[in-house]
C-alpha positions as CSV (number, residue, x, y, z in Angstrom):
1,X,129.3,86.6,168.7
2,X,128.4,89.7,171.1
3,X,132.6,89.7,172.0
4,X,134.3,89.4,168.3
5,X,133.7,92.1,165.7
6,X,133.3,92.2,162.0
7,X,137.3,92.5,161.5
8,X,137.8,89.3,163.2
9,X,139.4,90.0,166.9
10,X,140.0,87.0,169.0
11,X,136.9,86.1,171.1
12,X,139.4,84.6,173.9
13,X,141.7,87.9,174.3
14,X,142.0,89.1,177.6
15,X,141.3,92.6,178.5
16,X,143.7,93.7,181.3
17,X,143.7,97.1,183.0
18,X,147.0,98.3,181.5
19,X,147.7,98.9,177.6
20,X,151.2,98.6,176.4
21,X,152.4,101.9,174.9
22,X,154.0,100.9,171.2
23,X,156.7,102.7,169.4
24,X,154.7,105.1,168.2
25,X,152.8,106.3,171.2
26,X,149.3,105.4,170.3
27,X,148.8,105.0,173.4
28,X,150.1,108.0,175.1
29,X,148.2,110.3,172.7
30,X,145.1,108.5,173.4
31,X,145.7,109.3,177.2
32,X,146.2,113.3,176.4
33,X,143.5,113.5,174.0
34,X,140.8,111.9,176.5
35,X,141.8,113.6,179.7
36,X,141.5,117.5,177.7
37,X,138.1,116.1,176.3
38,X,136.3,115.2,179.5
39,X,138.0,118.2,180.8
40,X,136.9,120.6,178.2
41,X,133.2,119.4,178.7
42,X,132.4,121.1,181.8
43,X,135.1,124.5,180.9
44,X,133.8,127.8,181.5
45,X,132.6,129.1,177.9
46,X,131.8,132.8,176.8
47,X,127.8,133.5,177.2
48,X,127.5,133.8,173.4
49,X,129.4,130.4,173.1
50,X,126.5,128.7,174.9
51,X,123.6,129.9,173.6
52,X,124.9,128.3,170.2
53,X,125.4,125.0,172.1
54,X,122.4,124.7,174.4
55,X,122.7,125.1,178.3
56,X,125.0,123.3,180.1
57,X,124.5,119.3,180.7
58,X,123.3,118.2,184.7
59,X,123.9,115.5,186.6
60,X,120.8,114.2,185.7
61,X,121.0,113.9,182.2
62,X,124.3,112.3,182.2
63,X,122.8,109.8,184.7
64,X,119.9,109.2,182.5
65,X,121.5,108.8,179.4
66,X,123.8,106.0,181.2
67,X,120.5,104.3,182.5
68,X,118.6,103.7,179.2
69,X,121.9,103.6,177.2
70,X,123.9,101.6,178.9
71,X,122.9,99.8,182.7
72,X,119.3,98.6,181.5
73,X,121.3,97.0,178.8
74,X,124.5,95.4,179.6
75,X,124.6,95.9,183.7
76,X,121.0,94.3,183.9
77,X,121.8,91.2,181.2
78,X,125.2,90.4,182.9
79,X,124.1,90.6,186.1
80,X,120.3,90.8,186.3
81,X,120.0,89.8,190.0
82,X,122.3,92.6,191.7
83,X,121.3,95.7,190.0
84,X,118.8,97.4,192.7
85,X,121.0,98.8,194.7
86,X,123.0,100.3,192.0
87,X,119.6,101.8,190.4
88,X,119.0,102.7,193.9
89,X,122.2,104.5,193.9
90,X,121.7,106.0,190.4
91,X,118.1,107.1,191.5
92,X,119.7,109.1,194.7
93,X,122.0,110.7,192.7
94,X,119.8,112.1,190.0
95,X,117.3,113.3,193.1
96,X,119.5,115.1,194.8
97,X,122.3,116.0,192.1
98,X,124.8,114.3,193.8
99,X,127.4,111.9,191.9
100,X,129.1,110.3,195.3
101,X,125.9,108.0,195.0
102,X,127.4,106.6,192.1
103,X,131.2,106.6,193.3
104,X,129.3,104.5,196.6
105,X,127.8,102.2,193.8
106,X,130.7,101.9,192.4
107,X,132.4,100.5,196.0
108,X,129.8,98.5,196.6
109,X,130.0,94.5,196.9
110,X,128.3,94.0,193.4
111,X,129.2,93.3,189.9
112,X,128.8,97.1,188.4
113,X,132.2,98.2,189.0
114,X,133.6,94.7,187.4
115,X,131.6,94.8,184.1
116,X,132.2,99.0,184.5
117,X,136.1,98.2,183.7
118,X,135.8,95.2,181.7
119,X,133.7,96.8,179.3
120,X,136.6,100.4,179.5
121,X,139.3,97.3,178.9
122,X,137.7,95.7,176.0
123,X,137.0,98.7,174.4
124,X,140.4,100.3,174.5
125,X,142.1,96.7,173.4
126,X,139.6,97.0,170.4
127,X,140.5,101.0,169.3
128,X,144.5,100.8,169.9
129,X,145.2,97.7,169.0
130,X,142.2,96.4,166.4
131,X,141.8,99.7,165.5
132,X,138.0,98.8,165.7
133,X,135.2,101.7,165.5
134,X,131.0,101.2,166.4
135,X,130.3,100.9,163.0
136,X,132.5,97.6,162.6
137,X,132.9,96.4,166.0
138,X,129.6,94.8,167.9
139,X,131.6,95.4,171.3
140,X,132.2,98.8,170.9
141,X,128.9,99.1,169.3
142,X,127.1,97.6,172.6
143,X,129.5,99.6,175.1
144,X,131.3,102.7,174.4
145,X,128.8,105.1,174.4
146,X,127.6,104.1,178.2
147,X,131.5,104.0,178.9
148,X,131.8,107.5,178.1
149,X,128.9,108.8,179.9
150,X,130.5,107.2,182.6
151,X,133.2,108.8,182.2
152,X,131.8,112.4,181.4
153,X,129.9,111.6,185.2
154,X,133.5,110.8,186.9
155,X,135.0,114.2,185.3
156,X,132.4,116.6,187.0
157,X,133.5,119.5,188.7
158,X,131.5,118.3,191.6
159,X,134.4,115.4,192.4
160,X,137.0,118.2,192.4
161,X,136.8,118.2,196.3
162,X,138.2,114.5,196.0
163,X,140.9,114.5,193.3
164,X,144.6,113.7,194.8
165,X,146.3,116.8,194.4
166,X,149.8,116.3,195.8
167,X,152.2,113.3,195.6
168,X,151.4,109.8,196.8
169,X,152.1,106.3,196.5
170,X,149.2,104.0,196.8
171,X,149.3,100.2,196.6
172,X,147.2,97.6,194.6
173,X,147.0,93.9,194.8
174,X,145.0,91.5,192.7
175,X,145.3,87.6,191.4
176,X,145.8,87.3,187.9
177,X,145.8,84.4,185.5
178,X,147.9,83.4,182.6
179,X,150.6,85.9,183.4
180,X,153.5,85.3,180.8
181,X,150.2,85.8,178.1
182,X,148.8,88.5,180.2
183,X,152.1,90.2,180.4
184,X,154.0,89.7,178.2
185,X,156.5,92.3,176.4
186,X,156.1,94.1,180.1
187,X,159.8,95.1,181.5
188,X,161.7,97.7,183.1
189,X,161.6,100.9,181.1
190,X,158.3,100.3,179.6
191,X,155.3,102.6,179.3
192,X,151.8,101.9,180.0
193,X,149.0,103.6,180.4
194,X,145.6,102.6,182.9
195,X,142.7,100.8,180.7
196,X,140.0,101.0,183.5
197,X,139.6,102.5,187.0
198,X,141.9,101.0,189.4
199,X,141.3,100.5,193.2
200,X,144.6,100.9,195.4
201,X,145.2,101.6,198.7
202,X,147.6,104.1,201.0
203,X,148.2,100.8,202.8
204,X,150.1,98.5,201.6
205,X,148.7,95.8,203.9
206,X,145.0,96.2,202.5
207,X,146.4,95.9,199.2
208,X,148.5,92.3,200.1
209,X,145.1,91.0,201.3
210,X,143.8,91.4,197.9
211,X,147.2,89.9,196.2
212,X,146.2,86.8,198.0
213,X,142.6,86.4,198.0
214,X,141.6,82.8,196.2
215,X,145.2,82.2,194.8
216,X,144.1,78.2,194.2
217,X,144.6,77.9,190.4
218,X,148.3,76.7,189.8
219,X,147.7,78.8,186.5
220,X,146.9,81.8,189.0
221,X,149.8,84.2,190.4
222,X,149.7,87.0,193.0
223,X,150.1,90.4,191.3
224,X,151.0,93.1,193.4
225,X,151.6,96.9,192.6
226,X,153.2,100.2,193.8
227,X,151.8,103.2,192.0
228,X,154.1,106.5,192.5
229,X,150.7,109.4,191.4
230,X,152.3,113.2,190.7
231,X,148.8,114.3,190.7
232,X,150.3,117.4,188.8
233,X,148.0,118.3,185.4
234,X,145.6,115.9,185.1
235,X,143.0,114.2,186.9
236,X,144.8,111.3,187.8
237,X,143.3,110.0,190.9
238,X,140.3,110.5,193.9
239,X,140.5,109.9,197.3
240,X,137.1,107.6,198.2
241,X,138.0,107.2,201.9
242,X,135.0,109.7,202.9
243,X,132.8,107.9,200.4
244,X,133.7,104.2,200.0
245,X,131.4,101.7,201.7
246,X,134.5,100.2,202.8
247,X,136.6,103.5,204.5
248,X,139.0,101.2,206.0
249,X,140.5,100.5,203.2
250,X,141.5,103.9,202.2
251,X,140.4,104.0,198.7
252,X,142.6,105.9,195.9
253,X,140.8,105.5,192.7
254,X,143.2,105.6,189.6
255,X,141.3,107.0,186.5
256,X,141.6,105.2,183.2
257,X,144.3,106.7,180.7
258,X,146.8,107.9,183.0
259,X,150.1,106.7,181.8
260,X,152.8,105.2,183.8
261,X,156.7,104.0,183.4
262,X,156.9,100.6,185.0
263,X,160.4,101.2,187.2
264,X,160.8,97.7,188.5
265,X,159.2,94.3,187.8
266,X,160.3,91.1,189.4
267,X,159.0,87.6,189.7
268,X,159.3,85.8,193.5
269,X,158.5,83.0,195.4
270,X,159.5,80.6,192.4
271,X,156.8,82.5,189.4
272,X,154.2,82.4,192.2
273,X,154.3,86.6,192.9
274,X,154.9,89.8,190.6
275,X,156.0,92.9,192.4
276,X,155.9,96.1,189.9
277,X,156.7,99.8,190.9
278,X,155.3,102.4,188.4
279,X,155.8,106.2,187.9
280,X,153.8,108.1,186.7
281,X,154.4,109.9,183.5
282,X,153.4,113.6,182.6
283,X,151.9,114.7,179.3
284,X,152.9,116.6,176.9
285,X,150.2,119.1,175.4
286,X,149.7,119.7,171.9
287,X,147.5,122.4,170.8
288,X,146.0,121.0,167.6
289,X,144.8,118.4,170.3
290,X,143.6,120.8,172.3
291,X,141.9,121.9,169.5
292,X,140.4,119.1,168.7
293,X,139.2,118.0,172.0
294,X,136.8,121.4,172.0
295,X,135.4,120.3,169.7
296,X,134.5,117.3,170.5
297,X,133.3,118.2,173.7
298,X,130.8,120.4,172.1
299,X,129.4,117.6,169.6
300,X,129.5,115.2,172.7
301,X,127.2,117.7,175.0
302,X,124.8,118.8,172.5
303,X,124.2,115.5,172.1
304,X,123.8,114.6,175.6
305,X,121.2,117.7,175.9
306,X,119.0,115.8,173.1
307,X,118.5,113.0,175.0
308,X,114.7,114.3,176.7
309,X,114.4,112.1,180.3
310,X,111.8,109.6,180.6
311,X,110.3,109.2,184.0
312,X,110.7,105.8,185.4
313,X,108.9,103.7,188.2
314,X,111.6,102.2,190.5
315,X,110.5,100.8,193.7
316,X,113.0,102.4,196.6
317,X,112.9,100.5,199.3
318,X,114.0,103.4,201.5
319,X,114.7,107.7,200.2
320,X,117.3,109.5,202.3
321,X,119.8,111.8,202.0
322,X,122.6,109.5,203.4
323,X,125.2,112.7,202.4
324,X,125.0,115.7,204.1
């Protein structure tokens, strides 16, 4: 019951990290009108501006708001036995106003980033395509307001050091099931845009590793990816190599929303592997979205600000500043 919603989406839908654009660019306007609003929140406003709308949010109340809101709820219930080092990692970051705690959650061996984007999927497959909102939709009810905290946490100007700000092509491998349902309508020419955050890699090896891991399943195939990032006008991308518990890999973190054209997809080794090459697209801005997204910004930070912190007793096992 907690998947479906009141205007009857299928329970056994898939959420997948991409979202096919349709022919009327749902999609694409989605992406522009999220990237201006998580940018606007944080935009230098006129002094007289901010008196009306209360002082600018913290780190702090962002993180607490996704706490009670959001990873108490969902995180804990889904996976109630590997949360402490993530409230550990929370708990650092709201001490010492520092979000690359939660990026190093986020990298961490556990299952926060999995539910994270899961939860970002589900969501956007409800809005675009069920056209679903809280009021009539128990998942978006349950999720989207801790998604977007989330979100308003991975669009502080304190990650600015980290964004990918020149051209690169990174590399991501997974193992997917189901892929003609998973994929389908997918082909040369086609625009997409990202549902959730994406790991990739600059190496191409790392990534293969991952395009292989437990391929048993004869309903299982080997998906592997070739992102081409322009990095130009929005905030497509952050380079985790410095933060990542696993620097090796060297981490590029592909934001949600970012649209892409898929160049090339081919099927090998007899429907067991999917190669895809994607571009990335660039936006086009409107100003009534613009507009728009202001506003919103405003609503969404005022009603961060309301939120008054309760103080909590979590049990650290050990309180450092692991980042200088």
């Amino acid at each position: 019951m907690e998947n479906q919603c009141y205007i009857g989406c299928n329970p056994v839908k898939i959420a997948y990290e991409w979202h096919l654009n349709d022919k009327h660019g749902s999609a694409m306007r989605k992406s522009e009108r999220l990237h201006l609003h998580y940018t606007e929140l944080y935009r230098k406003r006129h002094k007289l501006i901010e008196v009306f709308f209360q002082p600018r949010v913290t780190i702090k109340d962002l993180i607490h708001a996704l706490k009670k809101g959001y990873l108490y709820y969902v995180y804990n219930r889904e996976a109630p036995n590997s949360s402490n080092i993530i409230l550990e990692c929370f708990d650092f970051a709201s001490e010492y106003d520092d979000i690359r705690y939660i990026l190093f959650a986020y990298t961490c061996p556990t299952a926060f980033s999995k539910i994270i984007n899961t939860n970002m999927a589900k969501n956007t497959y409800h809005e675009l395509r069920l056209y679903c909102t809280p009021l009539n939709c128990i998942v978006l009810a349950h999720t989207q307001d801790g998604i977007q905290v989330f979100l308003s946490l991975m669009y502080h100007p304190s990650l600015d050091q980290f964004v990918c700000k020149c051209p690169l092509t990174v590399y991501r491998g997974a193992v997917i099931h189901n892929p003609k349902l998973l994929l389908e309508g997918y082909e040369n020419g086609s625009t997409i845009i990202t549902t959730t955050f994406l790991s990739t890699s600059l190496e191409n090896d790392v990534a293969d590793i991952y395009s292989q891991r437990n391929l048993a399943d004869s309903n299982e195939v080997s998906l592997f990816c070739t992102y081409h990032l322009h990095n130009e006008r929005r905030r497509t991308a952050l380079n985790l190599t410095e933060i990542s518990k696993f620097s090796d890999e060297n981490e590029i973190l592909i934001y949600p929303y970012v649209p892409f054209q898929i160049d090339i997809i081919k099927t090998l080794h007899d429907g067991k592997r999917i190669e895809v090459v994607l571009s990335e697209l660039m936006e086009t801005v409107d100003d009534s979205v613009h507009y728009e997204s202001i506003r919103a910004g405003d609503a969404t930070v005022s009603w961060i600000l309301n939120v008054t912190p309760k103080q909590k007793d979590i049990i650290i096992l050990e309180k450092e500043n692991v980042f200088p």
